[in-house]
KEKE-3310 file (N, C-alpha, C; in steps of 0.2 Angstrom, whole numbers, plus 5000, padded with zeros to 4 digits):
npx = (4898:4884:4879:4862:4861:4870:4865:4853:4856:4863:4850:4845:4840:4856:4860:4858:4867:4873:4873:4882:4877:4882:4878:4878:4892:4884:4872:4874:4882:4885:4873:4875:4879:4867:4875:4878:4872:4884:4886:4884:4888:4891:4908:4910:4918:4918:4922:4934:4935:4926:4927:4939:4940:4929:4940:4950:4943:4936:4950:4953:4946:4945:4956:4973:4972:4958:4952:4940:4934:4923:4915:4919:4916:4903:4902:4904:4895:4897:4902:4911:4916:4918:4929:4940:4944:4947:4957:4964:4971:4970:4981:4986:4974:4975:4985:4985:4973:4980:4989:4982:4979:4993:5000:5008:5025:5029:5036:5050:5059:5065:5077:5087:5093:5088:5076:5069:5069:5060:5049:5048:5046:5036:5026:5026:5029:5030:5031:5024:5013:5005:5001:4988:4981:4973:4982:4981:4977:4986:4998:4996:5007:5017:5016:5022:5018:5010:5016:5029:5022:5020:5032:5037:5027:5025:5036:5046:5047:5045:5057:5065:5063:5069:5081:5084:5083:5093:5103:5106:5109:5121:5127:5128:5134:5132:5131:5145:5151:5149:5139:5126:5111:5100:5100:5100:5085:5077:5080:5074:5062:5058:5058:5049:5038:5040:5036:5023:5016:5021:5026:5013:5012:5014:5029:5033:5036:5047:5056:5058:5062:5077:5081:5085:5093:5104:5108:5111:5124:5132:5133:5127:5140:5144:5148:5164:5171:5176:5194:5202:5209:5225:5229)
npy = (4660:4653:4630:4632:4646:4646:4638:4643:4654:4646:4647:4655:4669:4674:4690:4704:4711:4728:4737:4752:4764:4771:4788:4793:4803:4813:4813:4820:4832:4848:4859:4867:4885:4898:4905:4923:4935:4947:4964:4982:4991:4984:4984:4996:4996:5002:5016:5021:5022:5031:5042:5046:5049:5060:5067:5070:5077:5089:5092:5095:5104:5116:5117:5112:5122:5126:5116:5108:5097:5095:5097:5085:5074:5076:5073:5062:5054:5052:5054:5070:5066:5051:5053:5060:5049:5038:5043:5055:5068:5082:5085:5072:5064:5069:5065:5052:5051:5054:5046:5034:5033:5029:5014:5006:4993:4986:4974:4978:4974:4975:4971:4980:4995:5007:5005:5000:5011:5020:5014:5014:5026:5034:5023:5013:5012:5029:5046:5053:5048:5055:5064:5063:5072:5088:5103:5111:5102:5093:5103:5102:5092:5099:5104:5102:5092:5083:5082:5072:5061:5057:5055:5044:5035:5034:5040:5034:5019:5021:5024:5011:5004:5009:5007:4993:4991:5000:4991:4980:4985:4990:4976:4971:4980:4993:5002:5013:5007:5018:5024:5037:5034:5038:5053:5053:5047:5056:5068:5063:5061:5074:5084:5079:5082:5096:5099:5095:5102:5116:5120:5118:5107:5090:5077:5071:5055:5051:5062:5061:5048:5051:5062:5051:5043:5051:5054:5042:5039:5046:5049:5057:5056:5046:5053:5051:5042:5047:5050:5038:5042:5045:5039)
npz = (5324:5325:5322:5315:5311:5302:5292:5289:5282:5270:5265:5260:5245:5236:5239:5227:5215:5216:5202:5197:5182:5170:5164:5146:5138:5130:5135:5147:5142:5143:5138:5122:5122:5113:5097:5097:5086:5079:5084:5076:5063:5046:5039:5029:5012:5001:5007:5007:4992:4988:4996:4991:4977:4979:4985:4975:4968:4973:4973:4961:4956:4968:4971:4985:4998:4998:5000:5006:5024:5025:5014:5006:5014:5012:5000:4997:5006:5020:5036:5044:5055:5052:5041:5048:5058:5051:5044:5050:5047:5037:5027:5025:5022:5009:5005:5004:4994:4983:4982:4978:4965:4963:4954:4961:4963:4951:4940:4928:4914:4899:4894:4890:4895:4889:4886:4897:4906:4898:4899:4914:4916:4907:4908:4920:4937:4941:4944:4935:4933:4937:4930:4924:4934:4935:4936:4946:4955:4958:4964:4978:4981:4982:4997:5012:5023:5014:5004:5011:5015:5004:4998:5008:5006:4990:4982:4986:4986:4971:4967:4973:4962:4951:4954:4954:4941:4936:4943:4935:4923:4923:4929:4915:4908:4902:4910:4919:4936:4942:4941:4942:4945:4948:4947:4934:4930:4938:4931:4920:4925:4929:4917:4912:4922:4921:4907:4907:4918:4918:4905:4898:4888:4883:4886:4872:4867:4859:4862:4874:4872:4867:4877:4888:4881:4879:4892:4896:4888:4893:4908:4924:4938:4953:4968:4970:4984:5001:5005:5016:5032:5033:5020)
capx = (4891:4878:4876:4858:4862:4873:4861:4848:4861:4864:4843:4842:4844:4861:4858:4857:4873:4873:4874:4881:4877:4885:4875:4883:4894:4881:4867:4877:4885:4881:4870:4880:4873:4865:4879:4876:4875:4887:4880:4887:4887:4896:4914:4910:4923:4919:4921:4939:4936:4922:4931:4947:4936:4927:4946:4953:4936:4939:4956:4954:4939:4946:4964:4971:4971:4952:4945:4936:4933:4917:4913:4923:4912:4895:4901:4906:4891:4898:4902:4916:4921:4924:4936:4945:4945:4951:4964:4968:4974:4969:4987:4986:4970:4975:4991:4982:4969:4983:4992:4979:4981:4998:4996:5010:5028:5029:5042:5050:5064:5064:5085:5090:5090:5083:5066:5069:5069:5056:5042:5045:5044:5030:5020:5026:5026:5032:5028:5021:5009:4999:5000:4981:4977:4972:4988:4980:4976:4997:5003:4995:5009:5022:5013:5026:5015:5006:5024:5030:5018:5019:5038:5038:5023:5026:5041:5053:5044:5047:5065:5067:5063:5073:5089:5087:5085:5101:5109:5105:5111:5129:5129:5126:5138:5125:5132:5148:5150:5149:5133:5120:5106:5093:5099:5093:5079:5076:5080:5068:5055:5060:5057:5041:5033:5038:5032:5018:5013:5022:5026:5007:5012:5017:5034:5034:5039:5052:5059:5060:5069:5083:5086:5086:5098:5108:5109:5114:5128:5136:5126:5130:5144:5143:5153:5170:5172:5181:5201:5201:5215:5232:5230)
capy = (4659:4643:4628:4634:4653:4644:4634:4648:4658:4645:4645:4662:4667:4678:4696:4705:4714:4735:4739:4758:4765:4781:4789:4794:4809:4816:4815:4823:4839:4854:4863:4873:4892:4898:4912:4929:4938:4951:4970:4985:4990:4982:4988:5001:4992:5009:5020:5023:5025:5035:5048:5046:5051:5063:5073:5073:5081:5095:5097:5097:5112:5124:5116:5111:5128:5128:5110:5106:5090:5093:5096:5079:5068:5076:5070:5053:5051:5047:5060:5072:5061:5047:5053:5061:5044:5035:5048:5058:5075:5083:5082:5065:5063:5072:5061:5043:5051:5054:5040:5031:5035:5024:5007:5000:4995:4982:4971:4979:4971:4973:4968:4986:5001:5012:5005:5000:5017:5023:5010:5016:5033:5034:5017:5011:5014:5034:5051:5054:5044:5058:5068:5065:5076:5096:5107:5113:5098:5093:5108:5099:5087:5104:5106:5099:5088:5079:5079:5069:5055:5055:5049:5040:5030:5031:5041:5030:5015:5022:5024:5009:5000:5009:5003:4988:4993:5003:4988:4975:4988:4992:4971:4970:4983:4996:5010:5010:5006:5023:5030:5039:5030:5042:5057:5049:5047:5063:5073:5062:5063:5082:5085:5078:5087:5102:5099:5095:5108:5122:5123:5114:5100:5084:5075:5066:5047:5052:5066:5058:5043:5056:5063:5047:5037:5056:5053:5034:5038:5053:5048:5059:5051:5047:5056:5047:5041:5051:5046:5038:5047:5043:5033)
capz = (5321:5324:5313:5313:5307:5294:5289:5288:5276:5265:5262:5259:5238:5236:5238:5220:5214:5213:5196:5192:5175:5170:5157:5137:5137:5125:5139:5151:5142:5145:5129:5120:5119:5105:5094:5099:5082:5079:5083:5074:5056:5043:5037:5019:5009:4994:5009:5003:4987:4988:4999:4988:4974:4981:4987:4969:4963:4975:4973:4953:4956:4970:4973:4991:5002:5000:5001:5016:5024:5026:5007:5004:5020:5011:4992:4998:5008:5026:5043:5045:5061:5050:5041:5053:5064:5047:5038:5055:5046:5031:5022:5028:5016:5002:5000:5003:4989:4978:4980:4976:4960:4958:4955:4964:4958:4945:4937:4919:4911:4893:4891:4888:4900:4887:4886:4902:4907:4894:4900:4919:4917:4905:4910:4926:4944:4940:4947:4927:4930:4942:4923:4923:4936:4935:4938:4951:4962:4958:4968:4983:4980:4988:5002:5016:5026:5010:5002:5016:5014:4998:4998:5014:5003:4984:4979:4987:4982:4966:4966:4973:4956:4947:4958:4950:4934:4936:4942:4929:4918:4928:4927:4909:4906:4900:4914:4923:4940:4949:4937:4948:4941:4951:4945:4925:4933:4942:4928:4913:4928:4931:4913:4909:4926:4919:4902:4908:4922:4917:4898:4899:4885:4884:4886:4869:4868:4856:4866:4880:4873:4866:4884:4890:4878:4879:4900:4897:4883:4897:4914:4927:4939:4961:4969:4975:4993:5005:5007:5023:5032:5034:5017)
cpx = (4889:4879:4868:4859:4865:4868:4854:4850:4858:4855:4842:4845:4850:4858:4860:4864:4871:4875:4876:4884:4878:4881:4880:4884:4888:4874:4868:4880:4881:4879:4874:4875:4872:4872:4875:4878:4879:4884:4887:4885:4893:4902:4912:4918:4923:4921:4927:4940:4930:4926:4938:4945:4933:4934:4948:4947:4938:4946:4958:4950:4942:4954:4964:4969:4963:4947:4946:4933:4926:4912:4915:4916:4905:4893:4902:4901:4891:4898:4910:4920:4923:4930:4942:4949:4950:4958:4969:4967:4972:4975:4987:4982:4973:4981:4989:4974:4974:4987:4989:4978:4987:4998:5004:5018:5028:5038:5042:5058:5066:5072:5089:5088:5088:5075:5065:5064:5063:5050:5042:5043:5036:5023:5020:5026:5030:5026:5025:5016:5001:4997:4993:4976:4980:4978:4987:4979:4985:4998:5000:5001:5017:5020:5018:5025:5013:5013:5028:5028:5019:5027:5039:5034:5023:5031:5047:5053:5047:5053:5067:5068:5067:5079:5088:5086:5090:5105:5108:5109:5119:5132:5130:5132:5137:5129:5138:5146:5147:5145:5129:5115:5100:5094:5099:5089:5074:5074:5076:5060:5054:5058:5051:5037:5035:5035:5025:5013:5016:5022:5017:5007:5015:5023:5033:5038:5048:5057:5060:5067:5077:5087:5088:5092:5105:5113:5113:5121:5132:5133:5133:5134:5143:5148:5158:5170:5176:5188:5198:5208:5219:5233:5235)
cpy = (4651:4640:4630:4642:4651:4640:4639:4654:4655:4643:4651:4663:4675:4685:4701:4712:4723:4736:4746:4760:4773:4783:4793:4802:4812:4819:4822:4831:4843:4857:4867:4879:4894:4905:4917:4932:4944:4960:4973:4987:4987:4986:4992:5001:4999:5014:5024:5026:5031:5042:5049:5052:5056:5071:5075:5078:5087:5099:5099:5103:5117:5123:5116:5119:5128:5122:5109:5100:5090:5092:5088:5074:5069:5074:5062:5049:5048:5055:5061:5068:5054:5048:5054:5052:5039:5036:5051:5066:5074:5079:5073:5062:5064:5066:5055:5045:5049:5048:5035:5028:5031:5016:5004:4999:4988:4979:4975:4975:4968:4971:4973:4992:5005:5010:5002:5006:5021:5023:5013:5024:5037:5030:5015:5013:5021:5038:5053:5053:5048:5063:5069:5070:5082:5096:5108:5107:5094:5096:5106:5094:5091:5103:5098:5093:5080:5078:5073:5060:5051:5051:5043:5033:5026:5032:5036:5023:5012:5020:5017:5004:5001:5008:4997:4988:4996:4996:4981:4980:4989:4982:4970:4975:4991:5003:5007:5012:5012:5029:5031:5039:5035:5049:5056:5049:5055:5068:5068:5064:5072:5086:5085:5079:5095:5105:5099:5102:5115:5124:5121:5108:5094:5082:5072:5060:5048:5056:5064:5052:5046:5058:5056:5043:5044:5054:5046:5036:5043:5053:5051:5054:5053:5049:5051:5048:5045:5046:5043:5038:5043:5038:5038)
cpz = (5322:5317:5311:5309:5299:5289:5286:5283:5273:5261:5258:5251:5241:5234:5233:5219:5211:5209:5195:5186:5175:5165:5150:5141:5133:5130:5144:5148:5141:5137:5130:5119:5114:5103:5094:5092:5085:5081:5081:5066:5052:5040:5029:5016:5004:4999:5006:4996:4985:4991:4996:4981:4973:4983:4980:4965:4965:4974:4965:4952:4960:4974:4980:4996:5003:4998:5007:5016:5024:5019:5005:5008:5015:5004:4993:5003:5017:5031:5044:5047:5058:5046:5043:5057:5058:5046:5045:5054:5038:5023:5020:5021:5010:5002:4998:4996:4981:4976:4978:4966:4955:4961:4956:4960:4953:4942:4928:4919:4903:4890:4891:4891:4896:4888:4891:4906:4905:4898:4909:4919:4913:4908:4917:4932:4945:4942:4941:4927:4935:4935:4923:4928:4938:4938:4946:4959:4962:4963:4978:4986:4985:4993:5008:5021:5020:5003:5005:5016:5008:4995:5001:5008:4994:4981:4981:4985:4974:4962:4967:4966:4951:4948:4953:4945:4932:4937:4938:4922:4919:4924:4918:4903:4903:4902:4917:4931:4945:4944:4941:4943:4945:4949:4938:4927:4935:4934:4922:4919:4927:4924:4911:4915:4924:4911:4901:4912:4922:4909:4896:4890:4889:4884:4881:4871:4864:4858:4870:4879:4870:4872:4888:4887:4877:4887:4900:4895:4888:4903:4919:4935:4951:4960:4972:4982:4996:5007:5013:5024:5034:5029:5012)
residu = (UNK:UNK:UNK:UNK:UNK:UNK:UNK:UNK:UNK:UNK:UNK:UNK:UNK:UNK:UNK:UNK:UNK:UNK:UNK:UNK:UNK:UNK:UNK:UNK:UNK:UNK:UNK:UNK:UNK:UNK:UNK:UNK:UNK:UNK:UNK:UNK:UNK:UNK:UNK:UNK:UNK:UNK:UNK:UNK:UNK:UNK:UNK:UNK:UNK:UNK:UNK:UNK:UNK:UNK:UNK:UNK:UNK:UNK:UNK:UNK:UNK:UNK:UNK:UNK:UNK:UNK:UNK:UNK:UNK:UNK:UNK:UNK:UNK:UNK:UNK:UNK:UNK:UNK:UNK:UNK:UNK:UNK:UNK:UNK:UNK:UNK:UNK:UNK:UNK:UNK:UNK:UNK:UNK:UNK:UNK:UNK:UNK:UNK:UNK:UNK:UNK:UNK:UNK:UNK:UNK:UNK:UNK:UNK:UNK:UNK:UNK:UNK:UNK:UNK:UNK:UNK:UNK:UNK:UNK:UNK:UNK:UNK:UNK:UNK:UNK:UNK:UNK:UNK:UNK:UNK:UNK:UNK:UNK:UNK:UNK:UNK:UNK:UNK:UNK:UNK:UNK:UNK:UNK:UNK:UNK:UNK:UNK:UNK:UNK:UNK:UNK:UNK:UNK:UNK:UNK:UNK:UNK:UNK:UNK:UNK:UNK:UNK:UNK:UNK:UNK:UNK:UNK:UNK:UNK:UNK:UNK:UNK:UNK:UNK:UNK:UNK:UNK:UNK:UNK:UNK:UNK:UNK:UNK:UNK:UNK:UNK:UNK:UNK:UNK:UNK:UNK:UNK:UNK:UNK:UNK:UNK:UNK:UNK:UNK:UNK:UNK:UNK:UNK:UNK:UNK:UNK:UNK:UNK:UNK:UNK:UNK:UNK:UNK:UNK:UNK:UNK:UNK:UNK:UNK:UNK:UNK:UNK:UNK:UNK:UNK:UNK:UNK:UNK:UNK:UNK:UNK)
# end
């Protein structure tokens, strides 16, 4: 380069610096889309009870053999095909009506297996407690499909409670070790369903606590293990 060009530089002003500017994330992102309401109807949270309601009516009026679903869908307000799509099968229904019925098991623990006993069988989470409904809608209860349910769902449930009430009481000393605490059970339940639906009274409280405190004082006994052999 010439001393003229260099000279002819240093006149000239310094060429101005590229500035790039990014702009704010906030310009840059992308709008968010607006929410797409939901379509459909909303879930009928009564629908169950409504339909539940509606089966015990029928089976209190012309019993099961001759309730029909479609009488059930047109008192509860809804379409056959929901319940189907819900329940599946009728038995199906009739059991998840009736079980509705039992509230569940509960904690009892009054100190002593008589009013232990008393308060499940009368009060607690006991087959007793379906008492309130028609004879005729009970016999729904045989029926092998809606039978089925019904243990699978609440009879076993049941029993399971009174397992530990049997063994608080075995602890306690109350019952010895090898008392079969479900056949007490069975047979105070076994009594006040037949009191009830076939003699058509009630199990008094005070009859009841006689067989019950009878069963305690002479409780029938498991059977012994099998030897194991060569002993």
């Amino acid at each position: 380069m010439s001393s003229a060009q260099l000279q002819l530089r240093d006149l000239l002003p310094p060429a101005p610096k590229v500035v790039t500017l990014s702009l704010p994330a906030m310009l840059t992102r992308t709008p968010a889309k607006p929410t797409v309401p939901r379509r459909g109807r909303p879930i009928d949270t009564a629908l169950g009870e409504r339909v539940f309601t509606a089966v015990l009516e029928q089976l209190s009026t012309v019993g099961y053999p001759r309730l029909e679903i479609e009488t059930v869908a047109a008192d509860a307000g809804c379409s056959k095909t929901t319940i189907y799509r819900r329940w599946g099968t009728k038995p199906h229904l009739v059991a998840a009506a009736i079980a509705s019925e039992y509230e569940g098991s509960q904690e009892i623990d009054n100190g002593n297996l008589l009013d232990d006993l008393v308060e499940h069988v009368r009060l607690g989470p006991s087959l007793l407690k379906y008492g309130k409904l028609a004879p005729v809608a009970w016999t729904a209860m045989l029926e092998p499909e809606v039978a089925a349910f019904l243990r699978e769902e609440v009879l076993n449930g049941r029993d399971l409670v009174a397992d530990v009430i049997f063994d608080r009481a075995i602890e306690r000393g109350e019952l010895p070790a090898d008392a079969d605490g479900r056949t007490i059970l069975h047979t105070a339940l076994g009594l006040g369903l037949y009191e009830r639906y076939l003699a058509g009274s009630s199990l008094g409280e005070v009859t009841l606590r006689q067989v019950v405190a009878a069963l305690i004082a002479s409780p029938p006994r498991l059977p012994a293990p099998p030897a194991a052999e060569g002993a």
